[in-house]
N, C-alpha and C positions, 0 to 999 in steps of 0.2 A: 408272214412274208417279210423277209430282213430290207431295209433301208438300206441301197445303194447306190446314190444321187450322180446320174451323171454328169459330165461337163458339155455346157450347150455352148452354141456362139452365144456372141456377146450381144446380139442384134436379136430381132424374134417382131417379125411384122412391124419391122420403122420401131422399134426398141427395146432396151437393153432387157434383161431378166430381171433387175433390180428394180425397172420400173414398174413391168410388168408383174411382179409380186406386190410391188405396192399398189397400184392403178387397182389389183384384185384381191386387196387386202380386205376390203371394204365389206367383202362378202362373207369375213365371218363371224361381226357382229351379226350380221344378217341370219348366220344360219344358227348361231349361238339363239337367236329368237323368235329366226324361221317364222311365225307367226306366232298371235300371242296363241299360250297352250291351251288346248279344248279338251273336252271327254272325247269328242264325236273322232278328230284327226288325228289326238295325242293319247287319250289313255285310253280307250278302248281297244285298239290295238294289243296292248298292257294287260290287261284284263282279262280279256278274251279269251286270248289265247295260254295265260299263267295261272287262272283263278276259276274262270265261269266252267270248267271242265268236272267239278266236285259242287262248285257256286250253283245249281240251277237247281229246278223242282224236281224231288224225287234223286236227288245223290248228297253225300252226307254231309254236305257244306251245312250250316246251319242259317243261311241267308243267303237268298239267289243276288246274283251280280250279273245281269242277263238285258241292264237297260241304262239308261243315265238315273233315271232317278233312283234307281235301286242302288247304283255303284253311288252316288253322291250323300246319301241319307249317311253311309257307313264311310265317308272318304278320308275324316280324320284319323278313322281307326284303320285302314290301309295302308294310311301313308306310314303310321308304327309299327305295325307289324311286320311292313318289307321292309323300314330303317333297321330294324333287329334282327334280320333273316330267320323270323321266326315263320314267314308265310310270304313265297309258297312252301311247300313243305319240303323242301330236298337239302337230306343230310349232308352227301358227301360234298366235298370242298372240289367244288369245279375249278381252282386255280392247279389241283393236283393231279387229278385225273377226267375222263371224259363217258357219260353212258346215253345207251339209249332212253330216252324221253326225259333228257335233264330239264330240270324246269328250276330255272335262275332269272334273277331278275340283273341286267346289267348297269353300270354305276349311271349311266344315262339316263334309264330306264326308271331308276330310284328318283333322280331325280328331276323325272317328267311329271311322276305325284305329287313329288313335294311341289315344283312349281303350280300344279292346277291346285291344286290345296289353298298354298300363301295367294293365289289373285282370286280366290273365291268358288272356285271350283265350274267356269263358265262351261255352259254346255257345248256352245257353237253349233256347228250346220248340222245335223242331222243326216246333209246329201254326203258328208265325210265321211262316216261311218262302214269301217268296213264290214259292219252284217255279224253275227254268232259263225261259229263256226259248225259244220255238218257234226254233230258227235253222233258217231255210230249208235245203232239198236239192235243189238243181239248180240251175233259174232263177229268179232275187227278181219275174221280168216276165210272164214266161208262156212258150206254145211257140213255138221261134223262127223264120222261117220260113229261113233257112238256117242250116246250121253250119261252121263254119272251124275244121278240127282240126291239131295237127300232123302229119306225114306219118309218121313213126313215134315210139317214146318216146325221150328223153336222157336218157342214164342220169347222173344226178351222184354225183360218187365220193364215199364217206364217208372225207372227212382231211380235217375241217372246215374245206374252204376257201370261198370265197361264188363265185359265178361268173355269168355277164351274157352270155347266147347270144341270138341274133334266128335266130327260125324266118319263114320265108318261105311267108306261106296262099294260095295264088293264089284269088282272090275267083268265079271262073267267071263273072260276069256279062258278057252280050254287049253291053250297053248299061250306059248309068250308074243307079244304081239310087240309090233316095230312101229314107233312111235315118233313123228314128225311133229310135235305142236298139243300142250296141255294148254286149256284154256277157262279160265276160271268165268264163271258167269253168276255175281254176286243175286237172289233173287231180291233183295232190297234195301238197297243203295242207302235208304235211311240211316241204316245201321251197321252198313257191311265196311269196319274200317279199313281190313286187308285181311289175306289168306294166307294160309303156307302149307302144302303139297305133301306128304309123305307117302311110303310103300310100308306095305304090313304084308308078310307071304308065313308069318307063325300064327294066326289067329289072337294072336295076345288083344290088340284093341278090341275085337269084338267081343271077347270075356269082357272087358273094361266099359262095353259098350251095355251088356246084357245088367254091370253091375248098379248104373245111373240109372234111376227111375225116368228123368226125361229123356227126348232124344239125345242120343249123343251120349258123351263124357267131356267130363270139367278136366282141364289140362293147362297149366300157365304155361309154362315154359317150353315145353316141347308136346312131346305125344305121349308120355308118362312112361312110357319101355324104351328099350335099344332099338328102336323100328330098323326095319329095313334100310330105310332111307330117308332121312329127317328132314329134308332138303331136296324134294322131286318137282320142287316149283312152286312158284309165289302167285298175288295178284295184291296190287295198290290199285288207289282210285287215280283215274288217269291213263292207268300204265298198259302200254303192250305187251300182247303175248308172248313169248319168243317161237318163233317157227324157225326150225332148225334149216341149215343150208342143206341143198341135194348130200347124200351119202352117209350125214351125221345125222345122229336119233337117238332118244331113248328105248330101252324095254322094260314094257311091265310082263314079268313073271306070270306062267298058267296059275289061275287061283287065286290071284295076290289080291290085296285090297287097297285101294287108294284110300289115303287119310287126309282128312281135309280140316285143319283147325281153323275155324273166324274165329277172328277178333272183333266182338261188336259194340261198336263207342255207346257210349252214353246218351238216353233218351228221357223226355220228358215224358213222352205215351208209350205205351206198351205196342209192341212189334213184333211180325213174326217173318221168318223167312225161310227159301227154300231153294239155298243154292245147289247149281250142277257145273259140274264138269265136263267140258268140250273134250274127245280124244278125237285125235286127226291123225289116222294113221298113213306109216311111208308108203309113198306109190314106188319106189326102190326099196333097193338091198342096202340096209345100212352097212356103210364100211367102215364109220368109226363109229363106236359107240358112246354115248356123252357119260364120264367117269368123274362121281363127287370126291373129290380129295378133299378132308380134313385134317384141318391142326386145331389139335383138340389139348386137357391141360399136359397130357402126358409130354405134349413137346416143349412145356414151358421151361425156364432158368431154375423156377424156382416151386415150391410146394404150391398149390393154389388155396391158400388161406388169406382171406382179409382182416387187420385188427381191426376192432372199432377205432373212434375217433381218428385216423391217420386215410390219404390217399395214396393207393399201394398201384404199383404199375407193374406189370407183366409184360414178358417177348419171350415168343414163343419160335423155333427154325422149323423147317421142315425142309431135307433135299430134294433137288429135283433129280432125278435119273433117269432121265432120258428128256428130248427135247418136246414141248406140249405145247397147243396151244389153246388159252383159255377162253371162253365164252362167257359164264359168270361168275360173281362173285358176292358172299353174302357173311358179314360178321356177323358175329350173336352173343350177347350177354343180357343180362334183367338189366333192373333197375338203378342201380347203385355205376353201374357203369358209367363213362363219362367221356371217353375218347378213344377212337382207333386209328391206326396207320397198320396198311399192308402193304410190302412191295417186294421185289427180290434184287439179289444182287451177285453178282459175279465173285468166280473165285476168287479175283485178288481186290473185291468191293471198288475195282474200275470203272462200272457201269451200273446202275441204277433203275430199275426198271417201273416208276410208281402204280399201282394198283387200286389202291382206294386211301383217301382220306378223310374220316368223320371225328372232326372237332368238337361236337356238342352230341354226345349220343344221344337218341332220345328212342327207348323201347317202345311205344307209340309209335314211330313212326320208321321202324326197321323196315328193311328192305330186299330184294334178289336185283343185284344191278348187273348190268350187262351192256358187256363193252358193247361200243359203237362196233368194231372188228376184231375177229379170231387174232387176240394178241399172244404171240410166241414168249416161252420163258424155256432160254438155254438149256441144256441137261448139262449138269456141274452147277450151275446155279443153285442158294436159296432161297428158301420164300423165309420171309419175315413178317409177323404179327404182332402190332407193338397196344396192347389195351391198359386204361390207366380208370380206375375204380375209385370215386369220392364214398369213401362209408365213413361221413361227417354228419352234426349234426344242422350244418351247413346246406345238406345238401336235402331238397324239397322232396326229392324223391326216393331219401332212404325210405324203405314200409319200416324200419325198426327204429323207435325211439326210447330209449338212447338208443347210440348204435351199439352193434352186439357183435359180435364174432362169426363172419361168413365165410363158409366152404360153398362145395360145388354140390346144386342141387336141382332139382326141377321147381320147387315150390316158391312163391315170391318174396320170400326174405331167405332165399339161396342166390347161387348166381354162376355163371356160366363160362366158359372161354371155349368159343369156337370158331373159325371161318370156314366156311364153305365154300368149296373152288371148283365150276365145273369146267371141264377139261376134254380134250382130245388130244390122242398124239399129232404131234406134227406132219405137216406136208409142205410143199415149197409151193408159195403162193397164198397161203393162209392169211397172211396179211392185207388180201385184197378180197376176202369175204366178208363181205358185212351182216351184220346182227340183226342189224332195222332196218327201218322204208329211209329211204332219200329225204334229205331234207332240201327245205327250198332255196335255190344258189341266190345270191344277192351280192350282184357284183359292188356295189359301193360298200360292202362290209369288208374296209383295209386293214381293217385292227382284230379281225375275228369275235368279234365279239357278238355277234348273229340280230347285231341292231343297226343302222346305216345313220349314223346322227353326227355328232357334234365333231368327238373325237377322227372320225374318218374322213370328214370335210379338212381337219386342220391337217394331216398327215397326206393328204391328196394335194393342198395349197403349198406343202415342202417338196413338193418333187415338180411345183409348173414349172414350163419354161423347158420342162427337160423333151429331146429329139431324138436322142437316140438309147437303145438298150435302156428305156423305162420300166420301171417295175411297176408302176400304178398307173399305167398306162390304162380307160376302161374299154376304149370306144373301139380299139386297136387298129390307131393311125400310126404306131408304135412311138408316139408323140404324147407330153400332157400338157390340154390347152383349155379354152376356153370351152369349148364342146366336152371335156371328159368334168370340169366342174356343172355344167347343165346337167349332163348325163345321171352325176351322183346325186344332184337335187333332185333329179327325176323320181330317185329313190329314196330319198330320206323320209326318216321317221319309220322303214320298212322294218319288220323284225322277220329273221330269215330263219326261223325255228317252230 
């Protein structure tokens, strides 16, 4: 919301506005320390709702954060880990772009730990606390009307190594079937780091499947063929499913086989597991059908070869031809990778349209993001994909040492250039469909930043005094007074995501 300070009288209940911001200046040391910070009032909230979602028994956190003692025992190593934005875990740069179930911690937020950290990490009232939050059991959608299990469990050895198997779900449908909502349902959280979705309608994976003695097939990179569709949908810990709006949907092909590759992290004990797949099909006629558009290396500047020792950056075009509007969006390179930017732009590069940005790649923890809303990209427009590759020996997560000379490959000292774009054509009004559930309004949050604290208090106290045509007006006297600064205390410390 832009700052546009009206002109009040000079008066305002027996005096001036000058006094009157002074007389309630008083109140923002006050909120600057609100009270001193607690787990129970201040970081719980924090926690809760950023951390204890993977943190609790039985999902792949490695230590629950489900209580105060449990967050205080680990609070020094909290407090570094969100100073580095190394955790929570969300890649892309939320100054760039916006998705469903972004999970960032805000610069207030950073430093509500650090303060309970430096005073000792007090508990306070326990009656503060706002409670765990509900996390679902089973489906976040409903009942599904078919399920895709694997065929039996894989068992993953505990010698903490991470490993990347593709089980093969034969989908039984005799016909092509119209599809509202794929829904991944990890059978054990211990180890299920995330998913990735593909279609098979050639039988090649299940040859690939018949030729691995355990279940499944070993696949790093992809699904080891040209599948079908390399990109039919994701699942993270945390993340929701996507459920398509009324008239847009996928189709899986009569015959086809859904492909399902885990990633299963590192464990000290041996694990086994036995996930399925939720299919929700449309109660309508889809009218648009959801279409993965890639740019792949063919659309680069340049040959896709990495030297050793040197960091090589790639951009990649792709036109748009006709007007779309996109739903998700998913980069993909190995290990050696190191940064993306996607976005498009207009014929005469007047307009801008940002897409995703990930600063710190990290193949670990890749992802299928998905806008908040059906965002439109012009036809004449195009899309841009800018990736930048450290093959140093600088870099911890070369697998080659020394570094050695990479082309494009599936195996993990090859490496990749792809984004995956799902899409629909356009229609007028696409921009007010949304992707996700509603998130909670919190009207003291003036700065957007989906936390009601410090900064919103001082940006509330620059517009008192003001009567008429208010922009931060809360209470709507269309006036900001002593009532609309209560109001915002009412909510502070609220986080509105």
């Amino acid at each position: 919301m832009g700052l546009n300070l009206c002109r009040t009288p000079a008066l305002y209940f027996g005096m001036n506005v000058k006094q009157a911001l002074f007389g309630l200046s008083f109140l923002a040391p006050m909120l600057l320390t609100a009270q001193d910070v607690t787990f129970h009032s201040d970081v719980a909230p924090i926690v809760f709702n950023h951390c204890t979602s993977c943190h609790r028994p039985g999902e792949i956190g490695p230590m629950p954060f489900t209580n105060y003692e449990e967050v205080a025992a680990y609070g020094e190593f909290i407090e570094y880990v969100t100073s580095i934005g190394y955790m929570p875990p969300w890649s892309p740069d939320a100054s760039y772009s916006h998705f469903v179930g972004e999970n960032v911690l805000t610069a207030d937020q950073l430093e509500t730990l650090s303060a309970w950290v430096g005073a000792g990490k007090p508990e306070g009232d326990p009656a503060d606390s706002p409670g765990l939050p509900e996390f679902p059991d089973g489906s976040q959608i409903g009942i599904p009307d078919h399920v895709l299990v694997m065929d039996e469990p894989y068992a993953h050895e505990g010698d903490m190594s991470e490993q990347y198997q593709v089980f093969v779900l034969p989908s039984g449908f005799d016909s092509a079937a119209s599809v509202r909502a794929l829904e991944v349902q990890p059978g054990n959280h211990n180890v299920a780091h995330h998913a990735i979705l593909g279609l098979d309608i050639s039988g090649t994976a299940s040859i690939l499947d018949a030729a691995d003695p355990a279940p499944g097939y070993e696949s790093f990179g992809g699904f080891g063929f040209n599948a079908e569709s390399s990109f039919f949908g994701a699942w993270v810990p945390g993340a929701l499913p996507v459920e398509y709006p009324p008239g847009i949907g996928r189709t899986i092909p009569a015959g086809a086989d859904v492909l399902l590759q885990m990633h299963y992290g590192p464990s000290a004990a041996g694990e086994t597991d036995q996930t399925a797949v939720n299919v929700f099909l449309s109660n309508e006629p889809i009218e648009r059908e959801v279409y993965t558009a890639i740019m792949g290396p063919q659309h680069l500047d340049a040959p896709f070869v990495i030297p050793p020792n040197q960091v090589t950056s790639f951009h990649g075009t792709l036109p748009v031809t006709a007007d779309v509007s996109l739903l998700s969006i998913a980069p993909h390179c190995h290990l050696i990778g190191s940064s993306w930017k996607v976005y498009a732009t207009s014929p005469n590069n007047g307009d801008t349209i940002p897409l995703i940005s990930i600063p710190s790649w990290d193949f670990n923890w890749q992802g299928y993001f998905t806008f908040p809303h059906l965002t439109k990209v012009p036809e004449g427009y195009t899309l841009h994909g800018e990736a930048t590759y450290d093959n140093t020996a600088e870099n911890p997560f070369n697998p080659s040492d020394p570094p050695q000379w990479v082309y494009f490959g599936e195996e993990t000292q090859d490496e990749m250039f792809f984004v995956f774009i799902d899409l629909v054509g356009y229609e007028d009004g696409d921009e007010e469909i949304a992707l996700g559930p509603g998130t909670d309004v919190c009207e003291g949050d003036l700065t957007g930043d989906d936390l009601v604290g410090v900064s919103d208090a001082l940006l509330l106290l620059s517009e008192f005094g003001c009567q008429v045509g208010c922009n931060l007006d809360l209470d709507g006297d269309n006036a900001v007074t002593v009532s609309d600064v209560l109001f915002l205390l009412g909510q502070y410390g609220t986080t509105c995501n």
